[in-house]
Every structure is written in C-alpha cells, then in structure tokens.
C-alpha beads as a LAMMPS data file, in Angstrom:
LAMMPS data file: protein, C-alpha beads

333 atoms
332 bonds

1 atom types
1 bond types

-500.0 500.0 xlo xhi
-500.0 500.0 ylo yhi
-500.0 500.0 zlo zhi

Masses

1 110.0

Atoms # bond

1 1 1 78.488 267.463 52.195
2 1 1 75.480 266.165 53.695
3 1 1 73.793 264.875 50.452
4 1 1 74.479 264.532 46.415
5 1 1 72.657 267.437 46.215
6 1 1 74.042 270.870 47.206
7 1 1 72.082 273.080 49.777
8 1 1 72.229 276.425 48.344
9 1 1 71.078 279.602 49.712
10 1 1 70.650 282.969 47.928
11 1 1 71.342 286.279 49.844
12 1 1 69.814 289.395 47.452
13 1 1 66.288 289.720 45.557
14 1 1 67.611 292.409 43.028
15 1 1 68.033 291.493 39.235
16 1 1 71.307 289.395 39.104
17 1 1 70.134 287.580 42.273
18 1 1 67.027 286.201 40.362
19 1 1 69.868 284.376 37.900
20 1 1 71.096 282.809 41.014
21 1 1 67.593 281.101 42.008
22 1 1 66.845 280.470 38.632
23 1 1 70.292 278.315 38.430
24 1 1 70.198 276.870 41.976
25 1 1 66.570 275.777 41.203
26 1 1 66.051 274.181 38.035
27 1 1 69.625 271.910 39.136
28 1 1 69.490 268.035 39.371
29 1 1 72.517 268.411 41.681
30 1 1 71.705 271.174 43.904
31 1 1 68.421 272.299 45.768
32 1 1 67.252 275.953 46.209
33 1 1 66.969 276.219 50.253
34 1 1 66.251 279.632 50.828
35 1 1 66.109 282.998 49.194
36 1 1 67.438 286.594 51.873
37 1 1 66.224 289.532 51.412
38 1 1 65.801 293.057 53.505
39 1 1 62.275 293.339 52.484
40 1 1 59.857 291.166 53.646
41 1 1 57.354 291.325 50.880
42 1 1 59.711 291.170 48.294
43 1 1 61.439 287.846 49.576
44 1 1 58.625 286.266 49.782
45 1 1 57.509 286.975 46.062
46 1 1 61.019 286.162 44.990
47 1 1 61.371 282.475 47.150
48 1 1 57.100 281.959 45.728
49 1 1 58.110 282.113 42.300
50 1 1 61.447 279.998 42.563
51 1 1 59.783 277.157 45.181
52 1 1 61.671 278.111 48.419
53 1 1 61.428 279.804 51.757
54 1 1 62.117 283.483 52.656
55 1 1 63.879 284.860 55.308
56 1 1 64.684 287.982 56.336
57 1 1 67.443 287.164 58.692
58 1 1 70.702 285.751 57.623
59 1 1 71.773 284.056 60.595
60 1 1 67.716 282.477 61.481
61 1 1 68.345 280.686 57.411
62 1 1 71.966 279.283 58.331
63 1 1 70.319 277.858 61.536
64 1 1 67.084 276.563 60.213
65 1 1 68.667 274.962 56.606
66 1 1 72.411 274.460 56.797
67 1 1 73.182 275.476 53.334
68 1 1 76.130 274.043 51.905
69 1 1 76.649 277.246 49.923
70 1 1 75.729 280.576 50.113
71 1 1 75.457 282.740 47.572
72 1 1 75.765 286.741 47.798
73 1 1 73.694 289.116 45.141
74 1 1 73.580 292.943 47.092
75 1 1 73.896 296.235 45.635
76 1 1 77.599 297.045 44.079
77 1 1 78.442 299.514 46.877
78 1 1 76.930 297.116 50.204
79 1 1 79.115 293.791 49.626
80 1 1 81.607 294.092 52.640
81 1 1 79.588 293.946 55.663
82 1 1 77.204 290.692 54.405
83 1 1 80.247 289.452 53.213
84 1 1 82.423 289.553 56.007
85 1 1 79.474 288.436 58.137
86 1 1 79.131 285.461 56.266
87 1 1 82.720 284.517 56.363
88 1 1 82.606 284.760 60.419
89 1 1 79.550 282.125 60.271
90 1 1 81.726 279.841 58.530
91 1 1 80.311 279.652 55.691
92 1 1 81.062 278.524 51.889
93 1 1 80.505 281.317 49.538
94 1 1 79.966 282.395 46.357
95 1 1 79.843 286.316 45.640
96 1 1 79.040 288.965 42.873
97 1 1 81.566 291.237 41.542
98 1 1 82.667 293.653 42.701
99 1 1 84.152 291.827 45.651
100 1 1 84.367 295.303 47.267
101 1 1 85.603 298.621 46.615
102 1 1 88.230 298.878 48.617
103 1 1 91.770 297.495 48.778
104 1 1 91.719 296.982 52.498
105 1 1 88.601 295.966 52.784
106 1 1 89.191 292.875 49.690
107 1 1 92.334 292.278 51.901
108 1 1 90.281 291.539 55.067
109 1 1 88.169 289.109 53.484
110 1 1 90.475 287.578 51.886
111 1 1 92.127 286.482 55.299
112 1 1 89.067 285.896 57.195
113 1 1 88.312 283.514 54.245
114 1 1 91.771 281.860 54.648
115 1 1 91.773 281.522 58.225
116 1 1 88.764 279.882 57.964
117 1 1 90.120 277.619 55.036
118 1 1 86.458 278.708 53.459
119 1 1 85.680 277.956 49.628
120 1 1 85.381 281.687 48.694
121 1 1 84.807 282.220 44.590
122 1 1 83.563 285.035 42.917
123 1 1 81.604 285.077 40.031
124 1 1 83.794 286.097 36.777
125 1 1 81.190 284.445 34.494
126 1 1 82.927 286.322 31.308
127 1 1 85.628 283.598 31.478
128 1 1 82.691 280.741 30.924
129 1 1 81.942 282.366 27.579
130 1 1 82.424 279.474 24.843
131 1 1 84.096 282.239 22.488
132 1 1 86.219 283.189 25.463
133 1 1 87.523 279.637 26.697
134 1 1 88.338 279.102 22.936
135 1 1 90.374 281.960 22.423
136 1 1 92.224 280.851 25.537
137 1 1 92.873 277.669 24.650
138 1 1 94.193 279.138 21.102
139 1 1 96.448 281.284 23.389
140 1 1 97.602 278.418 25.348
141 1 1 98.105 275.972 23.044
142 1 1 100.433 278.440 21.500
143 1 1 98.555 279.308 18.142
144 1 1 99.084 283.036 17.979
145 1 1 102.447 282.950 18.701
146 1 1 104.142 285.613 21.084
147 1 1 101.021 287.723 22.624
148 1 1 102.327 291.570 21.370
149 1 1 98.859 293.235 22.591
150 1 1 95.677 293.190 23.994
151 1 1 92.532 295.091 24.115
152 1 1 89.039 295.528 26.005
153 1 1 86.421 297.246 25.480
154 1 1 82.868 297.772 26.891
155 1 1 80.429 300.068 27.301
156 1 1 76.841 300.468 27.871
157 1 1 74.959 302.446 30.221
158 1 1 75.252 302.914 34.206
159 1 1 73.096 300.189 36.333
160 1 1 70.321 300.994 38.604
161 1 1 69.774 300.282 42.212
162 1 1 66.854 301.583 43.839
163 1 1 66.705 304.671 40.954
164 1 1 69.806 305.530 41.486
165 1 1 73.378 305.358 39.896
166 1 1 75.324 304.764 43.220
167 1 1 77.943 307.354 45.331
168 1 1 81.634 306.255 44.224
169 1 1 83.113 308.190 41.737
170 1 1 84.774 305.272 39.820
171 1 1 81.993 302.775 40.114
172 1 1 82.152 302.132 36.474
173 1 1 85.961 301.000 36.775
174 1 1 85.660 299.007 39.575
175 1 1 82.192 297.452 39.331
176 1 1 81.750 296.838 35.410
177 1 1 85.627 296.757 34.228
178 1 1 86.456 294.661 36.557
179 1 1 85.829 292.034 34.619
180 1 1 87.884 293.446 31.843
181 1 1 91.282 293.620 34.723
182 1 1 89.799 290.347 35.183
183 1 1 89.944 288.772 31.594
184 1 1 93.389 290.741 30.442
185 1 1 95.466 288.982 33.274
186 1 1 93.013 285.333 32.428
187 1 1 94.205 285.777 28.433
188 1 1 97.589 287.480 28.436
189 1 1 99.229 286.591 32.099
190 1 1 99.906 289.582 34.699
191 1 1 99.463 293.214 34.431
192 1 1 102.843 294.885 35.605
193 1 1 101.832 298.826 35.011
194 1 1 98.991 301.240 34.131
195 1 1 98.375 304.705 33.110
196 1 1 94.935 306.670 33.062
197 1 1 92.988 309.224 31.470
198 1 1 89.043 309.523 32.733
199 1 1 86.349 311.741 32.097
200 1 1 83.522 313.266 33.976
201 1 1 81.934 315.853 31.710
202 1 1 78.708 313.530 31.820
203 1 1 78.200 313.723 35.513
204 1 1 80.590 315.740 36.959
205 1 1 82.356 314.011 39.973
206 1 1 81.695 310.740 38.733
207 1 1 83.878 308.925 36.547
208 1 1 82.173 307.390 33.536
209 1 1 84.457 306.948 31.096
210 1 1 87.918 305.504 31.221
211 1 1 91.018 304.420 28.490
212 1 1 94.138 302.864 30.286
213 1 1 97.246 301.940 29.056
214 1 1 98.625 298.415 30.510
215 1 1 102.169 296.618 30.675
216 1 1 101.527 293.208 31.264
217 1 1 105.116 291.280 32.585
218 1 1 105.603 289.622 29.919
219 1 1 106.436 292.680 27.960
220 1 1 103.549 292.985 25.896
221 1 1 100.961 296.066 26.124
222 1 1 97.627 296.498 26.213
223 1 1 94.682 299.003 26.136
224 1 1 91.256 298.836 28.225
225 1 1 88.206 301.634 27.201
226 1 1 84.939 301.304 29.492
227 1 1 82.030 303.759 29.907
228 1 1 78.770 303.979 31.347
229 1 1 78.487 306.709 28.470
230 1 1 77.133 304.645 25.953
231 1 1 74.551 301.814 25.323
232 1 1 73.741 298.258 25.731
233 1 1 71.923 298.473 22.356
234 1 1 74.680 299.480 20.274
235 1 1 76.443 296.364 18.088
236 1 1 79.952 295.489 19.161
237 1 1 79.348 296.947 22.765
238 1 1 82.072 294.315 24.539
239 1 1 85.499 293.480 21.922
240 1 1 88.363 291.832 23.189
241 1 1 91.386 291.479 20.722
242 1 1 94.617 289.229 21.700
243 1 1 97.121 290.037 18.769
244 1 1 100.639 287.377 18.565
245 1 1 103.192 287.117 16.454
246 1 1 101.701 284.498 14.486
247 1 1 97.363 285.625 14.777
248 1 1 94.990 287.077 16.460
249 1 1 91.628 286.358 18.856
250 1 1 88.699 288.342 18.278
251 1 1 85.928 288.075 20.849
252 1 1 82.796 290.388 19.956
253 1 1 79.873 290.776 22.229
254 1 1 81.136 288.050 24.491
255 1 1 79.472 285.392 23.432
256 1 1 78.920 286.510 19.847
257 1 1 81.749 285.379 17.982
258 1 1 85.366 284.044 17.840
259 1 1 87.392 285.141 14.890
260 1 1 90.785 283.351 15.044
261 1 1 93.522 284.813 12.344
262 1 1 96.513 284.043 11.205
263 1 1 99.250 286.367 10.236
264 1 1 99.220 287.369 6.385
265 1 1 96.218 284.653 5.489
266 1 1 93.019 286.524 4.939
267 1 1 91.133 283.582 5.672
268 1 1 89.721 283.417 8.920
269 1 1 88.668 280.430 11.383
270 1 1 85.032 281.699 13.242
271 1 1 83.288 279.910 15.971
272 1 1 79.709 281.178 16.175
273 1 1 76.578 279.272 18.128
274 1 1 74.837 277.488 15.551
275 1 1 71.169 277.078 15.203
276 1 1 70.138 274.472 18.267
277 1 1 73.329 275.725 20.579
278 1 1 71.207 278.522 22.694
279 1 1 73.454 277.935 25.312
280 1 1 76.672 279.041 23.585
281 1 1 74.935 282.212 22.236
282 1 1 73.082 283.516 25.815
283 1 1 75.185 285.805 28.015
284 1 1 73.241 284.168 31.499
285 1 1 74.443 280.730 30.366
286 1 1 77.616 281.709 31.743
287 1 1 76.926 281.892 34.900
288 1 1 75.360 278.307 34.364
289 1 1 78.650 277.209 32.843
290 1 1 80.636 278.486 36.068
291 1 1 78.483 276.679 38.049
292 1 1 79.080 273.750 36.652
293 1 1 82.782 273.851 37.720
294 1 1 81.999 275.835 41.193
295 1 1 79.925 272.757 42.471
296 1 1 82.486 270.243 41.414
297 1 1 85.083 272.090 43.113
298 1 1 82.973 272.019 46.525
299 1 1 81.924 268.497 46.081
300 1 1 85.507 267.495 45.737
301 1 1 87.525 269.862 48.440
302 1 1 88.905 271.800 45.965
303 1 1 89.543 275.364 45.843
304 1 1 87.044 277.495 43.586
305 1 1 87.975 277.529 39.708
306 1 1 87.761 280.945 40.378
307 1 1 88.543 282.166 43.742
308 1 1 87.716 285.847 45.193
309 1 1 91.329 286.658 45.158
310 1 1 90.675 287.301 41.437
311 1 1 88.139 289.740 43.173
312 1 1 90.918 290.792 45.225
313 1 1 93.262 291.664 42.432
314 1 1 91.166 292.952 39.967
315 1 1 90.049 296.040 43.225
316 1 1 94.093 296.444 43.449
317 1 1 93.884 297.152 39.684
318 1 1 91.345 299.504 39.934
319 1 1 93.094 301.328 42.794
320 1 1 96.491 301.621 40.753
321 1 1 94.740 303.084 37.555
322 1 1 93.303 305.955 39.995
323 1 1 96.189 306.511 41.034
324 1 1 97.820 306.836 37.976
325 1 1 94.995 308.782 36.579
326 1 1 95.355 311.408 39.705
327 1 1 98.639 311.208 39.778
328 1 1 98.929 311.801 35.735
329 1 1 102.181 308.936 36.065
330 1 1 102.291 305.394 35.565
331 1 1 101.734 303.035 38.470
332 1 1 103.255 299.730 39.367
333 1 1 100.429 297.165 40.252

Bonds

1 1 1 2
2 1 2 3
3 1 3 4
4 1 4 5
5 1 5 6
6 1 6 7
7 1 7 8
8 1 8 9
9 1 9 10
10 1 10 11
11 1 11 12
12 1 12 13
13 1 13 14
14 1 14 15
15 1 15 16
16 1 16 17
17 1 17 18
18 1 18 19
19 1 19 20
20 1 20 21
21 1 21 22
22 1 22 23
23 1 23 24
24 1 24 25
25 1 25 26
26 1 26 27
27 1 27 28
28 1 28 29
29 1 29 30
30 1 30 31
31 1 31 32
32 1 32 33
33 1 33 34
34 1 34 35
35 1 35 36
36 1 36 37
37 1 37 38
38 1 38 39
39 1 39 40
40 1 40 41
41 1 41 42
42 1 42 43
43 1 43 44
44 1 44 45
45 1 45 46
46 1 46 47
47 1 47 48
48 1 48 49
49 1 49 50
50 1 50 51
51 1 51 52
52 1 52 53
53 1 53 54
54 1 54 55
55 1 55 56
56 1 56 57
57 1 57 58
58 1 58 59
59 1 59 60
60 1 60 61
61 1 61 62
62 1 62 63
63 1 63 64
64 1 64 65
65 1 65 66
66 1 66 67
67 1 67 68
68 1 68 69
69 1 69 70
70 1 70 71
71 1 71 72
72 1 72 73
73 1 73 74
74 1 74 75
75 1 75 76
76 1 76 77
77 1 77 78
78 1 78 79
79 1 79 80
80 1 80 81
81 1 81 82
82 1 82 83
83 1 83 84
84 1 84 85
85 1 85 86
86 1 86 87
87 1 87 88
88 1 88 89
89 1 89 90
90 1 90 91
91 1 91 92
92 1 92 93
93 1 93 94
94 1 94 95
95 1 95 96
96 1 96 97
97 1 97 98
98 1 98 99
99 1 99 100
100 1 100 101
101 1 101 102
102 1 102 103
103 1 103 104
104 1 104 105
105 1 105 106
106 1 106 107
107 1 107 108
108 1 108 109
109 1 109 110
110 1 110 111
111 1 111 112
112 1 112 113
113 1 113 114
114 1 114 115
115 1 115 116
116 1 116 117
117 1 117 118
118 1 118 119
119 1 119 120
120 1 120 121
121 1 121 122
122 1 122 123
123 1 123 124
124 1 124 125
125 1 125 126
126 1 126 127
127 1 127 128
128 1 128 129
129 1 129 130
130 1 130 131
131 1 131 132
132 1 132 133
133 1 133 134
134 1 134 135
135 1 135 136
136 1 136 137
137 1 137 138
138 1 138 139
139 1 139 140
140 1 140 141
141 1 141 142
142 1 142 143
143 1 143 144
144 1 144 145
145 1 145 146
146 1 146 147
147 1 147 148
148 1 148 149
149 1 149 150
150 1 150 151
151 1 151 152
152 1 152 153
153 1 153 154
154 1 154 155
155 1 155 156
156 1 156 157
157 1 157 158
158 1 158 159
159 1 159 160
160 1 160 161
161 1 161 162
162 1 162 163
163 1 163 164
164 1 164 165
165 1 165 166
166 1 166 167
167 1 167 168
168 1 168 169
169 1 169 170
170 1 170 171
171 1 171 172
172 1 172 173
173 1 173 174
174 1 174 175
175 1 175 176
176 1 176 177
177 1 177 178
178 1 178 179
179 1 179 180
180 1 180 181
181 1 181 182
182 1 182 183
183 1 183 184
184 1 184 185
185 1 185 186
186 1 186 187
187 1 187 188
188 1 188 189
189 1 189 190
190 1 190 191
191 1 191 192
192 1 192 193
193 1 193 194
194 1 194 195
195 1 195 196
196 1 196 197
197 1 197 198
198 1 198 199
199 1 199 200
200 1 200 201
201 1 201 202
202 1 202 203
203 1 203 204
204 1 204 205
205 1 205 206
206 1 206 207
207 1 207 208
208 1 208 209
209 1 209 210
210 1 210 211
211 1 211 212
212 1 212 213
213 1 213 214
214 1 214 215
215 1 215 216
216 1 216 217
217 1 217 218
218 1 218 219
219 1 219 220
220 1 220 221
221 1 221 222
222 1 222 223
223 1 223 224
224 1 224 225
225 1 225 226
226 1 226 227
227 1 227 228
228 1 228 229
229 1 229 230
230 1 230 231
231 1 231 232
232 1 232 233
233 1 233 234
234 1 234 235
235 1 235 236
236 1 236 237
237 1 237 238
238 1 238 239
239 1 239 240
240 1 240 241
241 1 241 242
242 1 242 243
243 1 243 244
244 1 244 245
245 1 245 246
246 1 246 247
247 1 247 248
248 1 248 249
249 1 249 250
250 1 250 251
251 1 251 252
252 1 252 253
253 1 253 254
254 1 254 255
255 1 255 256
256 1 256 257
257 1 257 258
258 1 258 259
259 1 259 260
260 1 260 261
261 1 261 262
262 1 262 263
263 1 263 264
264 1 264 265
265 1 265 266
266 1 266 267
267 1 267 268
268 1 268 269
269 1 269 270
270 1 270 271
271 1 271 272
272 1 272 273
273 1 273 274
274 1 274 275
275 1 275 276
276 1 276 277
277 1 277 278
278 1 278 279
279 1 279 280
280 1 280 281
281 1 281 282
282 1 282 283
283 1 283 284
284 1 284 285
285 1 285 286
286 1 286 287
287 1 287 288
288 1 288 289
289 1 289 290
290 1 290 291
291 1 291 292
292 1 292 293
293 1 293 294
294 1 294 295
295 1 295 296
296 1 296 297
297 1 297 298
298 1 298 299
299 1 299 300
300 1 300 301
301 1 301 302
302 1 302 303
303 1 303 304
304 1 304 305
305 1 305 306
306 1 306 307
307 1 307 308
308 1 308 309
309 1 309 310
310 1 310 311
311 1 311 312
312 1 312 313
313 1 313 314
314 1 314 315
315 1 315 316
316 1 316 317
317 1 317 318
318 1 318 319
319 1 319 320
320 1 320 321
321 1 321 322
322 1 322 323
323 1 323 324
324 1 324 325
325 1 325 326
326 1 326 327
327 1 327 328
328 1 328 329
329 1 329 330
330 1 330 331
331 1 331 332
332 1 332 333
C-alpha cells in the first residue's frame, strides 16, 4: 500500500455504483481516484459530482492512478468479462453480486483470482445489517439452542437496466436470492440439499417466483420464497426466521428489527435503531459497514471478510435448485 489512504477506483455509473463513490469519497481512509464508465458523458457527470476523474478505458485508469482497489458495479448479466479482465491486470477487487451466472464461469475466476493470490470479495452487504450480526451472534453464542429451521423471504419487484428486465430466465434466483443462499449457509452452517417449485405465469419463460425446500448438514431444514412478483412498498418485504430448540431470531426488513425469543416465555428481547442511530436503521449503511472490514483486511494482507467464493457458492446453489426444479427431484449441492 502506497499510502494510509486507499486508492480506490469505481468501474460502473448505474445506481448501485453511485453507493460505491459516495462511500469511497466521503472516507478519511480512502480516496476516490477514478470513476469507469462506457459512456462518455455519463462518466463524466458521475466522477463531477463525486470529485474525481473519468475514464472510459479500464486499462488507461490502472495506468494513469494505480488504484489500490477496484471496485466493479455493471449490469447483473455483464460481470464476467470486466471481471476476469480485471483479475488478469492484477488487480485487487471488490465486486457486486451476482458474481456471475454461471458455474463455470464463477469457477474460472475464482482460480484466476487464486493464482494471482488477488484480494477478491464480493459484496454480501446483508450480513453487515446490525439486526443480522446480532442474530448471529445469538446463534453462535449458543442462545437458541439446536437450530431446527430456517426461513427467507423477499420479494419486491424486478430491477431495471437500460428499460429492461434482463434475458436469463432465473435472474431473480440468482441475482436477488443470492443473498438469501448467501445468509442461510452465514446463520445456520451448510446447505446439503434442495428441492424447487417456480413459476412463470407472470412472464412466461422467465422465472419470477420461487419456494425451495433446503437440508442444511447439520440436519436441520429450511425454506427460501423470492419473487420479483411483488413490491418493495409492501411491509415485511425481506423476513428471516432462525428457530432452535431453546428460541428463535426474527429479522424483518433487514435492518428493521431483531426479535429474539425464547421457548415458552412470551416476552420478547427486540433490538430496533433508536432515535439518533440512522446508521443502524438505513439499508446503504451496510455497504458502509462492510467496508469498514474490507479495507482493514487489505491494509493488513488479509483475505476479504467476505471473499467471492461466497459468490462462487451461492451461483452453485442457484444451479442445484434449477436442477431440482427441472428435474422435479432433490439435488445434492
């Protein structure tokens, strides 16, 4: 590291990739370099309005400012190529989720990052939730007993890119429940088998709804329901429910509320954000809280808190609930 302060460079100009210059700029340990993007007028609007340069050309920014980290924001369906590209230049990265689509394609960049011995993390900013790292730590430190199940859901409506939905049939599996695969396996420990059942009678061909069944190895089950059939706007659009033997974690709306039970004791212990901790109750402060821990992990050596094989893993989940949803079985993952 050349200085205290990180040299970070954003590759996107959509809507998520504003977050990441409004992070890496208003940082006392980092420094915006340089915002990449495909269109020129656009760039230059987006690095105006967060104090940096533009550039159009990946490999003219690495030369010119020698980020320290790069940062990738592109459509859902276009992360492979930039990605891979980036890994061949060497360089540190942080990406979106999806990591890709693909199975093979996750796999490649997975070893291109390892041959490389590259920092490679991915950006599972659900985890950073202060309702979520509570309910884990109740789960670790043993408070609801023997997990028994699990449950996710979320739903709201599809996202747009450039007017349109995107092409892959399961794009709300693998792009928006991702972080669901994610956060089951984070709580609860690994997810051994899944079954399926989808719908399409919204857009036919396309895949908007889903409701797995999970094994996790430790013997307990779980459920996961996503759709791009409902709405944002609707109360109690993300739940996550870890039920032991001795209480339960309920997480509503992500960063909402914590209700922590305990078996047979109707009253219940709640975290909620109180009146001056905006922080705690803003969904983008997660990604702030991640960041936190991704810079200290580069400063230091060490490997991402969250590393893309999480990316990795959570696209071989995806692939084994098609399967067992075309397959009308249950699938080993």
């Amino acid at each position: 590291m050349k200085s205290t302060r990180v040299r970070v460079a954003v590759v996107g100009t959509g809507v998520w990739g504003a977050q990441h210059a409004r992070v890496f700029s208003t940082r006392a340990d980092a420094v915006l370099v340089a915002v990449v993007g495909r269109d020129e007028s656009r760039t230059v609007a987006r690095a105006e309005a967060y104090g940096t340069r533009a550039y159009t050309d990946v490999g003219a920014m690495i030369e010119a400012e020698q980020p320290d980290l790069v940062t990738l924001c592109l459509p859902n369906e276009a992360h492979f190529e930039p990605t891979l590209d980036l890994l061949r230049r060497g360089v540190p990265l942080l990406v979106e989720k999806p990591l890709v689509f693909d199975s093979g394609e996750a796999a490649v960049l997975i070893r291109e990052a390892a041959q490389r011995d590259l920092f490679f993390a991915i950006n599972f900013n659900h985890r950073y939730a202060e309702a979520v790292q509570r309910a884990k730590k109740a789960i670790d430190d043993g408070r609801l007993g023997e997990i028994v199940f699990a449950t996710w859901r979320f739903g709201g409506e599809a996202p747009q890119v450039d007017d349109s939905r995107g092409t892959h049939p399961h794009a709300n599996l693998i792009e928006t429940q991702c972080h669901g695969l994610d956060m089951l396996e984070h709580l609860v420990g690994p997810i051994e088998s899944v079954t399926a059942q989808m719908t399409d009678k919204v857009h036919p061909g396309t895949y908007t709804t889903l409701a797995v069944a999970l094994q996790f190895g430790s013997g307990a089950v779980g459920t996961m329901l996503g759709s791009y059939d409902s709405s944002y706007a609707y109360p109690g659009t993300q739940h996550i429910e870890v039920n032991g033997t001795l209480g339960r974690a309920l997480v509503e709306d992500t960063v909402a509320r914590l209700t922590i039970s305990r078996a047979g004791d109707e009253v219940h212990e709640v975290w909620q954000a109180g009146y001056f901790n905006d922080t705690g109750r803003d969904f983008h402060a997660t990604f702030d809280r991640h960041v936190d821990a991704i810079l200290e992990a580069l400063r230091s050596g060490a490997e991402p808190p969250v590393h893309a094989r999480a990316g990795q893993r959570a696209v071989d989940l995806a692939a084994a609930i098609i399967r067992a949803f075309e397959s009308g079985g249950r699938v080993a993952t």
